[in-house]
N, C-alpha and C positions, 0 to 999 in steps of 0.2 A: 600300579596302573594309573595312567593320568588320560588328557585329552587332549592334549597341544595339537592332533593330530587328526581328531576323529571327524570321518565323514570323508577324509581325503585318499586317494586313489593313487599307490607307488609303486615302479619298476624298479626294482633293485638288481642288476646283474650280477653275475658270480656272488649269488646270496645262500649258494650251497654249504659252502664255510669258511672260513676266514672272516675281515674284514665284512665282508657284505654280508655275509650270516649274522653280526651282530649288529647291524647297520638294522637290516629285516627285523631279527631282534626287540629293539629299542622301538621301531615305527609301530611296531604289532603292538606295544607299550602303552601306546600313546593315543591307538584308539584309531591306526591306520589298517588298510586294506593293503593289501600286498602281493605283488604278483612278484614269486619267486625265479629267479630266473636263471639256469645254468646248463650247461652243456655235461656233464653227470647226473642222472636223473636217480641214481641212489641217495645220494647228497643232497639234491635241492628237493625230491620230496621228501627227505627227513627235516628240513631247514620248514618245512611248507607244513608238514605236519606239528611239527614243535609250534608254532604262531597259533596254530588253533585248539592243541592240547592244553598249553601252557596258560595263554592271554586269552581264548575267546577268542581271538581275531579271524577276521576272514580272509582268509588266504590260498593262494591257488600257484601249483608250478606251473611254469612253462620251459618246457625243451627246447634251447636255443645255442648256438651256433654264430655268436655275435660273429666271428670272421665273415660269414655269410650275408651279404645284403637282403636277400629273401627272407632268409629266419627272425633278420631284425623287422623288420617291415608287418614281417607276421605278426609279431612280439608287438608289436604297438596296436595294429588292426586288429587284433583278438582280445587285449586289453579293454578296450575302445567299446565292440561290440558285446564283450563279457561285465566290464561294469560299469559302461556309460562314459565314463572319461576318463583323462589322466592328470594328473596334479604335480605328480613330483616323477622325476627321473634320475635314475644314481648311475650311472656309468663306470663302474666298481673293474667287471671280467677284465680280464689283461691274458695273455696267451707270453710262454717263456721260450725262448732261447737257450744252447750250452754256452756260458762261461768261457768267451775265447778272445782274442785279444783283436783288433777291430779289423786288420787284414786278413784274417781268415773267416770274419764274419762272412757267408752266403745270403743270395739274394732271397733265397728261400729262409733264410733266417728273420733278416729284413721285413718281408713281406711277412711275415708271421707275426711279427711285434706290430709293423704297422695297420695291419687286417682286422686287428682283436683289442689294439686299443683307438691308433686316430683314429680309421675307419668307421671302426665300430661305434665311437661317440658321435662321429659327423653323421652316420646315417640315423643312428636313434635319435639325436637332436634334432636333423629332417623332418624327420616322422611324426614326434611330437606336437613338433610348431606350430600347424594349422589346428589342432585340435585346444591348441594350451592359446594362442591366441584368439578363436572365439569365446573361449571363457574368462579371458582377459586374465587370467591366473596363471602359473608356473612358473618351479622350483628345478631349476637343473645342475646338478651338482656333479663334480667329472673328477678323476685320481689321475694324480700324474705324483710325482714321486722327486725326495732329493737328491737323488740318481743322475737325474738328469740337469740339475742346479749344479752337483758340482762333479760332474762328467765322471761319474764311478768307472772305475775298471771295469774291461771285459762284456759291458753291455750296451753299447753304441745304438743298437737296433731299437732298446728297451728305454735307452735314453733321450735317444731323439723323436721316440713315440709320444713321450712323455711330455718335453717341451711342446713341441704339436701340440698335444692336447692343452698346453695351457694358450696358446696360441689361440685358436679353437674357442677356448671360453672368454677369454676377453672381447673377442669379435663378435661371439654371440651376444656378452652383454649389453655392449653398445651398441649393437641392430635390436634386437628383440626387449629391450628396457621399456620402449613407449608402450608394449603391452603386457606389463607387470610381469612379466619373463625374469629372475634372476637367476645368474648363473657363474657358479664360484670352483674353485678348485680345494682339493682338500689333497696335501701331501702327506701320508701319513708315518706313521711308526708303531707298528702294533704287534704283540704276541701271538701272532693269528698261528693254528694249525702245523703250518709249514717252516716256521721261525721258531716255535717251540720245538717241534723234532729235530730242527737243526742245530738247537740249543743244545737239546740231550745228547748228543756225537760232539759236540767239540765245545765245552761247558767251560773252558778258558775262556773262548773266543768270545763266547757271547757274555759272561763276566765283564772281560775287558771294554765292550763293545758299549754295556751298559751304563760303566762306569764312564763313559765321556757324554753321557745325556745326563743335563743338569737335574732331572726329576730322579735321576738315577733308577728307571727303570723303563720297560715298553708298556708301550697301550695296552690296555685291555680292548679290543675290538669293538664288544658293547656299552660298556660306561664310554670309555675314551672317546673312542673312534665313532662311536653311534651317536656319544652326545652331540659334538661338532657338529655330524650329517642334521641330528635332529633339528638344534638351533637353525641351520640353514636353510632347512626344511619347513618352519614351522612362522610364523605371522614373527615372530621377535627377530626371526632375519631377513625381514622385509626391505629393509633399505639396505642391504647388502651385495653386491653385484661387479663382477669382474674382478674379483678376490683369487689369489693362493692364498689358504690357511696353510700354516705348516702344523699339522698337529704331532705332534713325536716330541713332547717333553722337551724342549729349546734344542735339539739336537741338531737343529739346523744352522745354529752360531757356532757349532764348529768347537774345536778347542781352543782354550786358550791361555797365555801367561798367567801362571798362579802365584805371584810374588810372595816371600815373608811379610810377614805384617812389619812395619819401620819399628826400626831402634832408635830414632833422635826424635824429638819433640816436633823438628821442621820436617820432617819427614825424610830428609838425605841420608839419612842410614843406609839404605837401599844402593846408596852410587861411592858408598865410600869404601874403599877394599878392608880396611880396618872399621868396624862399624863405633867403636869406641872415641876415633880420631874428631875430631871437632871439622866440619869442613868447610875452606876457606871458599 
């Protein structure tokens, strides 16, 4: 248990499980208040109950429908009213799409990716802002994914959500900076819930998958993934702002040439077809 955190007032979205469960997690850790947020209400009052069983922490669901502009608005105004302010905001929920290749994507596809994630950040960030700038404080933190860096198959909808939302964050940090507002992105890579059941059906795939991230393995959701949030969250990432982190183990450099180590003392061994030959 520490304190990096304590006293401070957080929405965490889609903090039922995955990612933002151990995001919730780590803040309850630290000596935050947390206001659980997801649209499963089995999930986010187990997620809401764990923070207070476990940590002590005070924490409270709330039933939300980020596609919804009312339920976020709600979600902010009942915060507000319930514990006085807001401090940090994690913009985590994301709503999915089937896997289909960009022409057959539908607008009702579209509109589902864009509703639950840009949407959903630009209006929780609305909401926030008067409240985080008369306190002259706040920590806005938003997911966007490398999906959308390097145009993944089959999720066009998911991926240009994505971009948006980093979009999204840089413009708020350069408006909202004069009133201590920072606001960063965190692309992640994490063994959350739904990545480990995927794992156990096709345990090749995700072998192979792990073995091109240079950590050679996924996040842990809470150490990993919560640390990030925390640091960005906490007085040590105070002068941080209009950031993508890519947190996912260097897996965002991609693969790359893994040459033998040289045979000749100059290093040409590599470009000579005989590595023995002397090269002129």
């Amino acid at each position: 248990m520490g304190d990096r955190l304590s006293g401070r007032i957080a929405i965490v979205t889609g903090a039922g499980m995955g990612i933002g469960r151990g995001i919730a997690r780590r803040f309850a850790r630290e000596g935050c208040h947390v206001v659980v947020v997801d649209v499963r209400e089995d999930f986010g009052e187990r997620t809401a109950n764990e923070l207070s069983t476990e940590f002590g922490a005070a924490a409270r669901f709330s039933h939300v429908d980020v596609g919804r502009r009312p339920d976020v608005e709600r979600m902010v105004r009942e915060t507000v009213e319930s514990e006085g302010r807001v401090d940090i905001l994690v913009n985590n929920a994301q709503g999915y799409t089937p896997l289909v290749p960009l022409e057959e994507k539908t607008d009702d596809m579209m509109a589902r990716s864009l509703e639950t994630g840009l949407w959903a950040s630009f209006w929780s960030m609305q909401a926030v802002f008067p409240h985080m700038r008369e306190q002259h404080f706040g920590r806005i933190i938003n997911f966007c994914s490398l999906n959308g860096v390097t145009g993944a198959w089959y999720s066009v909808d998911y991926n240009a959500t994505k971009e948006g939302i980093r979009g999204l964050t840089r413009s708020a940090a350069r408006e909202w900076g004069e009133h201590n507002i920072t606001v960063n992105a965190i692309a992640p890579g994490a063994a959350s819930e739904g990545y480990r059941a995927w794992a156990e059906q096709n345990p090749d795939q995700a072998r192979g998958a792990e073995a091109t991230i240079p950590l050679r393995r996924m996040g842990d959701p809470e150490q990993d993934l919560g640390g990030v949030a925390l640091f960005l969250a906490s007085d040590d990432g105070g002068y941080i702002t209009g950031h993508t982190l890519f947190a996912d183990g260097g897996g965002h450099m991609g693969t790359a040439w893994h040459p033998p180590r040289s045979t000749t003392p100059d290093g040409l061994g590599h470009f000579v077809a005989d590595a023995g030959a002397p090269a002129s």
